[in-house]
KOLRO-721766 format. One line per 5 residues: for each residue x, y, z of N, C-alpha, C. Coordinates in steps of 0.2 Angstrom, whole numbers, plus 5000, padded with zeros to 4 digits. Layout:
X,Y,Z,X,Y,Z,X,Y,Z | ...
//
This chain:
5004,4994,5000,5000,5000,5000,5004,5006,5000 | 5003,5011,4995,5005,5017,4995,5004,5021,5002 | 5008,5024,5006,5006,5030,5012,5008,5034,5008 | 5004,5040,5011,5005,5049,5009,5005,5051,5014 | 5009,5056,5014,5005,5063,5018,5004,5069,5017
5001,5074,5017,5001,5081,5012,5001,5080,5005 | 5003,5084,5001,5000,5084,4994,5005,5080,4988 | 5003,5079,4984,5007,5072,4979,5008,5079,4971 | 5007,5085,4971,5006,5088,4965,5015,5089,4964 | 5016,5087,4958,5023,5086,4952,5027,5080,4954
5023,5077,4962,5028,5072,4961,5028,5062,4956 | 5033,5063,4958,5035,5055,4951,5038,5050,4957 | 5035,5043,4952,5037,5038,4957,5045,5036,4958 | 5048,5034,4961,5053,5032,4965,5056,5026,4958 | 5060,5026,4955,5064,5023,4951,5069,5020,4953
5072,5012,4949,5077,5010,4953,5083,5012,4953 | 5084,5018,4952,5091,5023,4949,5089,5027,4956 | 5084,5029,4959,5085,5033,4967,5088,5026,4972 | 5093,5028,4975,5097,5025,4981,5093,5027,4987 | 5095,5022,4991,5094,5023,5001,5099,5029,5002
5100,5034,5006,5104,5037,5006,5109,5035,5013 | 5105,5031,5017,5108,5026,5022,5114,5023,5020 | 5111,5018,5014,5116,5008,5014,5116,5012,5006 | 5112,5014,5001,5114,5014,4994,5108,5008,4990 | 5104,5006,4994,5098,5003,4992,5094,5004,4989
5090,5003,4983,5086,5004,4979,5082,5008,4984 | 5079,5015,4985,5076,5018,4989,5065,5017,4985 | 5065,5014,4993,5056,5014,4991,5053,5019,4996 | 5056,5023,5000,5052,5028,5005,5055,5034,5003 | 5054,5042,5003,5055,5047,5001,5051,5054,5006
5057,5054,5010,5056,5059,5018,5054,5066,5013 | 5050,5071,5013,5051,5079,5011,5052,5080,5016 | 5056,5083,5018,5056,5088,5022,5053,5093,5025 | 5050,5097,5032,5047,5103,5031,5052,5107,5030 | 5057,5106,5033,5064,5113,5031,5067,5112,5026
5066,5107,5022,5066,5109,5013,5071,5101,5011 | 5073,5101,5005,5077,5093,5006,5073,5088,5005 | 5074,5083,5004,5072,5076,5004,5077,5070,5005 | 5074,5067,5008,5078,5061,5010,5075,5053,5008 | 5081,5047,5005,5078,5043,5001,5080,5037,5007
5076,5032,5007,5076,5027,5011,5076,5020,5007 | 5078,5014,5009,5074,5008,5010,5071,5006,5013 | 5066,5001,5011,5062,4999,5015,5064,4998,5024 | 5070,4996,5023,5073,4995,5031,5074,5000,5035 | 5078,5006,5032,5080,5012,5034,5076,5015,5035
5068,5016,5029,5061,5018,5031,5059,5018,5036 | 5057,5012,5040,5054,5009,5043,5058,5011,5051 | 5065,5010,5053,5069,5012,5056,5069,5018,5057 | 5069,5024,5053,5069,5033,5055,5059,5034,5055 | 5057,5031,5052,5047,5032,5051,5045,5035,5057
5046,5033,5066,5042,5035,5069,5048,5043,5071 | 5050,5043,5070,5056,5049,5073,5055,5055,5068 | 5058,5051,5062,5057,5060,5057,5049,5060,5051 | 5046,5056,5053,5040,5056,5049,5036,5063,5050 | 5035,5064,5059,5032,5070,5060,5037,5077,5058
5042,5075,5054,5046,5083,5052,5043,5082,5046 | 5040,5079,5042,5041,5080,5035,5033,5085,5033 | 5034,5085,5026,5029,5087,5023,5024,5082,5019 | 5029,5077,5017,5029,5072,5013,5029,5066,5016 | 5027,5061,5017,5028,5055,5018,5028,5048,5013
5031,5048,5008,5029,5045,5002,5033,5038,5001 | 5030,5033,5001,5031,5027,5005,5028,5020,4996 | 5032,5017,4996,5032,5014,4989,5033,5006,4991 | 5033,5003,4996,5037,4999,4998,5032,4993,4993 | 5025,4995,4993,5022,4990,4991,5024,4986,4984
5028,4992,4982,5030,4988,4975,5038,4982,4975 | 5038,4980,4982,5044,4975,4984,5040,4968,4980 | 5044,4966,4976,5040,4959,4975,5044,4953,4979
//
């Protein structure tokens, strides 16, 4: 399942050319920032920073369900 938070308008889905910016992993979660930035996750690193920096964001944009 897709998670969001706030609004989805110009963005694009998460390609296997975006890295984790943790490990370097194919990233499938996408932190925005509210102080501006984004930050690119995998599932694991996602999951791991989700309850701590989810409330900074603007975005919350979560792709993992395309893991097969």
């Amino acid at each position: 399942m897709t998670s969001t938070t706030g609004t989805l308008e110009g963005q694009t889905q998460l390609t296997a050319l975006d890295r984790c910016d943790r490990c370097g992993a194919q990233a499938y979660v996408r932190a925005e920032l509210a102080s501006g930035g984004a930050l690119l996750f995998c599932n694991h690193h996602g999951r791991a920073v989700e309850g701590t920096l989810r409330p900074k964001t603007l975005n919350w944009i979560d792709e993992s369900d395309r893991i097969s």
